[in-house]
C-alpha positions as CSV (number, residue, x, y, z in Angstrom):
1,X,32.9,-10.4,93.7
2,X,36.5,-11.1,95.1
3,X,37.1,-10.7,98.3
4,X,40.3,-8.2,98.8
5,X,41.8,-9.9,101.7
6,X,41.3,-13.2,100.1
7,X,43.9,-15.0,98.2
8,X,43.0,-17.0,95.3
9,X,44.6,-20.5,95.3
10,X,46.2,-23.0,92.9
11,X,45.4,-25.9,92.0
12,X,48.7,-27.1,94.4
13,X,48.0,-24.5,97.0
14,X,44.8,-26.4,97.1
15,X,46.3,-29.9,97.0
16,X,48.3,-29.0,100.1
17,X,45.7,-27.8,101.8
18,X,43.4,-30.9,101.3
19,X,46.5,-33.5,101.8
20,X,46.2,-34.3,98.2
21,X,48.2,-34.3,95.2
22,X,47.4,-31.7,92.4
23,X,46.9,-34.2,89.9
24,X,44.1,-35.6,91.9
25,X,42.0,-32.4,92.0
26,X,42.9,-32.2,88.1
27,X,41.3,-35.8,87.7
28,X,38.4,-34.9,89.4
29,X,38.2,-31.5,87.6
30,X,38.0,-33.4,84.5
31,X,35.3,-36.0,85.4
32,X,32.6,-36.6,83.7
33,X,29.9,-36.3,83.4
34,X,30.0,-33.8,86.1
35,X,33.8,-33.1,87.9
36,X,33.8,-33.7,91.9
37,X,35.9,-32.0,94.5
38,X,35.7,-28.7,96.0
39,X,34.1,-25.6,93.8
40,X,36.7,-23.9,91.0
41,X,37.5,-21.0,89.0
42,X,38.3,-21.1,85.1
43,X,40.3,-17.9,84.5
44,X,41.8,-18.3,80.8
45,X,43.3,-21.1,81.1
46,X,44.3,-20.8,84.7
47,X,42.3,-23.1,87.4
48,X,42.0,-21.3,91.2
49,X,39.6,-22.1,94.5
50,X,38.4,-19.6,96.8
51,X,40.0,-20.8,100.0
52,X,35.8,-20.8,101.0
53,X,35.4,-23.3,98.6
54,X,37.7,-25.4,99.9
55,X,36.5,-24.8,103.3
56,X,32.9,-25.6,102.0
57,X,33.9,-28.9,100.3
58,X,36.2,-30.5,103.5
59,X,32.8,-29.7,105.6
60,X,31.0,-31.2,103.4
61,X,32.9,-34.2,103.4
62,X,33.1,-34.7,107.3
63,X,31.5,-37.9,108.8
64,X,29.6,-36.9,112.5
65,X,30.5,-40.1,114.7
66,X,29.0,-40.7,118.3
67,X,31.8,-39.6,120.4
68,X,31.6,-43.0,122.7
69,X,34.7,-45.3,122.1
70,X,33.4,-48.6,121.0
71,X,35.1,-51.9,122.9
72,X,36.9,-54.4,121.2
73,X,35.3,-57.7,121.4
């Protein structure tokens, strides 16, 4: 079910929004044997994320560190 007050993105909507280019999310759309990145959309031929999805995948992705600075030695 779409969301009404959610916009669909494209695949460079996307991009920007991850600090990638959109041939990189194509790249790993196409990998086999199973494609990477955040979740997508096949409508006809058209490729969209749920701005969720993208959401989903940077949390995903993010490393917890210990918050203490460590010294140079």
């Amino acid at each position: 079910m779409i969301d009404e007050t959610q916009k669909l993105l494209t695949n460079s909507e996307a991009a920007d929004l991850l600090g990638l280019s959109p041939r990189t999310l194509e790249s790993w759309r196409a990998a086999h044997p199973k494609p990477v990145g955040p979740k997508f959309l096949r409508i006809g031929r058209s490729i969209r994320y749920r701005p969720a999805d993208v959401n989903g995948y940077l949390t995903r992705r993010t490393v917890e560190t210990d918050d203490v600075a460590v010294a140079a030695g």
